[in-house]
C-alpha positions in Angstrom: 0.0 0.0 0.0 1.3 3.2 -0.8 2.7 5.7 2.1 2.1 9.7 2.1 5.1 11.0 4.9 4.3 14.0 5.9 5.7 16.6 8.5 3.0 17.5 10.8 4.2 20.5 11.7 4.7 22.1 8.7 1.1 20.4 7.9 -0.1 22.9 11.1 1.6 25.7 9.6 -0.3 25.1 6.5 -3.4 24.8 7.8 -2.8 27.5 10.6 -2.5 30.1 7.5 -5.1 29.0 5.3 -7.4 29.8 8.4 -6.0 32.4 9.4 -5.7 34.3 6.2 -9.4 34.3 6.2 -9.9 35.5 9.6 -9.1 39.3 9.5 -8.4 41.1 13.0 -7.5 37.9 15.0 -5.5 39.0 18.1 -2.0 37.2 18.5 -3.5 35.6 21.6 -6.0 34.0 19.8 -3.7 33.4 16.9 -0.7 31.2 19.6 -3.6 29.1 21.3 -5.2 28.3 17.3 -1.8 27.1 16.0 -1.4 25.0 19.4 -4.7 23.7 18.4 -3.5 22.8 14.8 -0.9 21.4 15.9 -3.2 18.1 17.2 -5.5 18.5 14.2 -3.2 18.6 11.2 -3.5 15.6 10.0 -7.1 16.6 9.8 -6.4 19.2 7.0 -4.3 16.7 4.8 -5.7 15.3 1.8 -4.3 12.0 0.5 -5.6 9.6 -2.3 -7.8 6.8 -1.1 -5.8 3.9 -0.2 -3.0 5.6 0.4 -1.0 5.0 4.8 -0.5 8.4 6.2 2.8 8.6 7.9 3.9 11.5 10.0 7.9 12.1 9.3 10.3 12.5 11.6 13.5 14.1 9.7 16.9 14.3 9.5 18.5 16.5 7.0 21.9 16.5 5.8 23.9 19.2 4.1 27.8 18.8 3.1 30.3 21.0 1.7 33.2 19.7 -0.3 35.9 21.8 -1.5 35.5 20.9 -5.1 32.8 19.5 -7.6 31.6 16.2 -6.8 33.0 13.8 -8.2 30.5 10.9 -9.2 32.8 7.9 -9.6 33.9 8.9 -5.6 31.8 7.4 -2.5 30.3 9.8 -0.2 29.2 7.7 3.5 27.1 9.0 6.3 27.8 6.5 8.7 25.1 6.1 11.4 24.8 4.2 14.6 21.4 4.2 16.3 22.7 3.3 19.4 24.2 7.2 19.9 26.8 7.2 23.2 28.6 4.7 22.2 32.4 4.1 19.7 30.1 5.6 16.8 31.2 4.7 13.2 34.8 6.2 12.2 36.8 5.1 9.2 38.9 1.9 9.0 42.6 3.0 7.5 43.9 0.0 5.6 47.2 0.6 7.6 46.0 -0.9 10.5 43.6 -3.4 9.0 44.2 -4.9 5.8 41.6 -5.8 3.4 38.5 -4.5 5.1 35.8 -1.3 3.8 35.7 2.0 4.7 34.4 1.9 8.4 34.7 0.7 11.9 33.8 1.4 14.9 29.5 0.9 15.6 27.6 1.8 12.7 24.1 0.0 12.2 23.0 2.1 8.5 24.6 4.5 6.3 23.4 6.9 4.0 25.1 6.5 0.4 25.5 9.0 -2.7 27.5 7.8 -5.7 27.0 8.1 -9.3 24.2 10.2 -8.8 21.8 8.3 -6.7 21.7 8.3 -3.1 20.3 4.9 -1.2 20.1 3.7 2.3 21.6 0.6 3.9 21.6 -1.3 6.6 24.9 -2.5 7.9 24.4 -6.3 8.7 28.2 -7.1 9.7 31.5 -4.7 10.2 33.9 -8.0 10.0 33.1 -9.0 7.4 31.5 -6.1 5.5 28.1 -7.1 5.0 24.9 -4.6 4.1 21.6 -4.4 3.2 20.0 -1.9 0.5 16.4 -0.7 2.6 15.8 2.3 -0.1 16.4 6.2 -0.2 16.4 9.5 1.5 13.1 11.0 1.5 14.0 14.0 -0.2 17.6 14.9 -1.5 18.9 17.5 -4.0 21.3 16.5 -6.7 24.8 17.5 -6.1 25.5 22.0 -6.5 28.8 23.4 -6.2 30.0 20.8 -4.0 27.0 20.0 -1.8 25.5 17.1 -1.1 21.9 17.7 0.6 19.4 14.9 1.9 16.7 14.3 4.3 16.1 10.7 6.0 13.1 9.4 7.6 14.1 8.8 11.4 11.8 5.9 12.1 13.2 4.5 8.7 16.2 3.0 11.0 13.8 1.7 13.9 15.2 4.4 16.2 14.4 3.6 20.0 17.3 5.4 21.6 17.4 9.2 22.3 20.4 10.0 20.0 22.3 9.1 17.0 26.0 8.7 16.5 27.0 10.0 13.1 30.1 10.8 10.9 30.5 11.7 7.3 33.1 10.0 5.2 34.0 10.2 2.0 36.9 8.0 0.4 38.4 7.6 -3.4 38.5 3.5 -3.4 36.1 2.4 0.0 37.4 -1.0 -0.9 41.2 -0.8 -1.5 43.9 -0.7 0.6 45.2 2.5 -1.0 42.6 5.4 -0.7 42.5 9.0 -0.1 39.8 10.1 1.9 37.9 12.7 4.5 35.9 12.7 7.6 35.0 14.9 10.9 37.9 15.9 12.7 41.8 16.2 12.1 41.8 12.3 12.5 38.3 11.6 10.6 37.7 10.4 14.0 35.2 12.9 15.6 31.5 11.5 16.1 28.2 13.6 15.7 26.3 12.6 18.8 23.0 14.0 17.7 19.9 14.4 20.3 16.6 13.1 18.7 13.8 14.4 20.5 14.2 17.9 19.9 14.3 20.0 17.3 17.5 21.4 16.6 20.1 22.3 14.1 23.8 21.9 14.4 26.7 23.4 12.5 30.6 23.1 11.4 30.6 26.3 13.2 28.9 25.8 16.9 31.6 22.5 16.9 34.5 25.5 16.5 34.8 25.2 12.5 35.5 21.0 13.3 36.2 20.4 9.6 38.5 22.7 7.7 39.8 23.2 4.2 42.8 20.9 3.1 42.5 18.1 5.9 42.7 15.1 4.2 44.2 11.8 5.6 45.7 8.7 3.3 45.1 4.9 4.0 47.2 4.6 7.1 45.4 8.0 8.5 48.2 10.0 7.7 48.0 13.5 6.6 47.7 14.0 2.5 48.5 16.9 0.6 45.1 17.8 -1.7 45.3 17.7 -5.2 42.8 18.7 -7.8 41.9 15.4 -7.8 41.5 14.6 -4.1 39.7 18.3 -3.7 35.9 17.0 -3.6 36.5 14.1 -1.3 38.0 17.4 1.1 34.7 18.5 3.6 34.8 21.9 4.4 31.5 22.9 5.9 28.4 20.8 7.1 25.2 21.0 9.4 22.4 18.7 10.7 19.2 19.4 11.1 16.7 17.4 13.5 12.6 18.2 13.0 10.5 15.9 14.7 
């Protein structure tokens, strides 16, 4: 049976200003206690095709900045683990490990964008790598000067914990021993812990610029000089935003 997600917020919002643009001379008063009361009735104003399961969305969305044009034939991970507190997902450097993927660490799903598509897995084994396809963002945007943007459906990964641990990664050859790659923190090894139940958006900037231009680390996690070639694996700006 078909699905329609929607946000019920932004449903109340809707509703809230199709009422409210036909009721002239409303005081604010009025107006704060009528959204609170749209707020439980949005659904209400929604109108879906018979048949159709209505599914109020949960969201997380994603924006990153590379420092260079993305490059389709490159992998581009967002790690998550929806157990947040704990290791959190980081990426595996060849150096230490031979012959294993491009993470370690706790991760239970990632978020994938290469040659133009972005899907959604879920991991089913670090050692050995082994994953599961379970579909798509709900919304993304196709790559713009750089940026990868996407939105996930929370409840999408069975969520039952109050946080989320997430990284971004993103690596020339995932599956060889030699690789270039990129991720949070002068180490790659810096987790998002990311709080859940409220709404809330975090930045490169409130984390004290964590990511910065020309950071980029080779198999064995060693600093590597950027190139024009290894320029959009390089992250130079992100944010996440929760709305629940």
């Amino acid at each position: 049976m078909p699905i329609a997600r929607f946000n019920l917020k932004r449903q109340a919002a809707f509703c809230y200003n199709r009422r409210m643009d036909t009721s002239p001379g409303v005081s604010p008063f009025t107006k704060i206690v009528v959204l609170g009361m749209f707020l439980s009735a949005a659904a209400g104003c929604a109108r879906f095709p018979e048949g159709q399961t209505v599914k109020v969305v949960k969201e997380l969305s994603i924006e990153i900045v590379f420092n260079g044009s993305i490059n389709d034939d490159f992998f581009y991970f967002m790690p998550i683990d929806i157990e947040g507190g704990g290791t959190g997902p980081t990426p595996l450097f060849p150096g230490g490990t031979p012959g294993q993927p491009w993470v370690t660490g706790s991760a239970t799903h990632y978020v994938q964008f290469h040659q133009g598509q972005y899907t959604l897995h879920r991991i089913l084994s670090l050692d050995p790598f082994q994953f599961q396809p379970i579909g798509a963002p709900i919304s993304s945007t196709p790559p713009q000067d750089g940026t990868l943007s996407f939105t996930i459906d929370l409840d999408d990964l069975g969520i039952t914990a109050d946080s989320i641990d997430i990284n971004f990664i993103a690596v020339d050859f995932p599956f060889e021993q030699t690789r270039v790659l990129d991720a949070l923190g002068p180490a790659g090894t810096q987790i998002l812990n990311v709080d859940v139940t409220i709404d809330r958006t975090i930045t490169n900037t409130d984390l004290g610029d964590l990511e910065i231009p020309d950071d980029l680390l080779d198999e064995n996690g060693n600093r590597e000089p950027t190139s024009d070639r290894t320029r959009p694996l390089d992250i130079v700006d992100w944010s996440v935003t929760v709305d629940i």
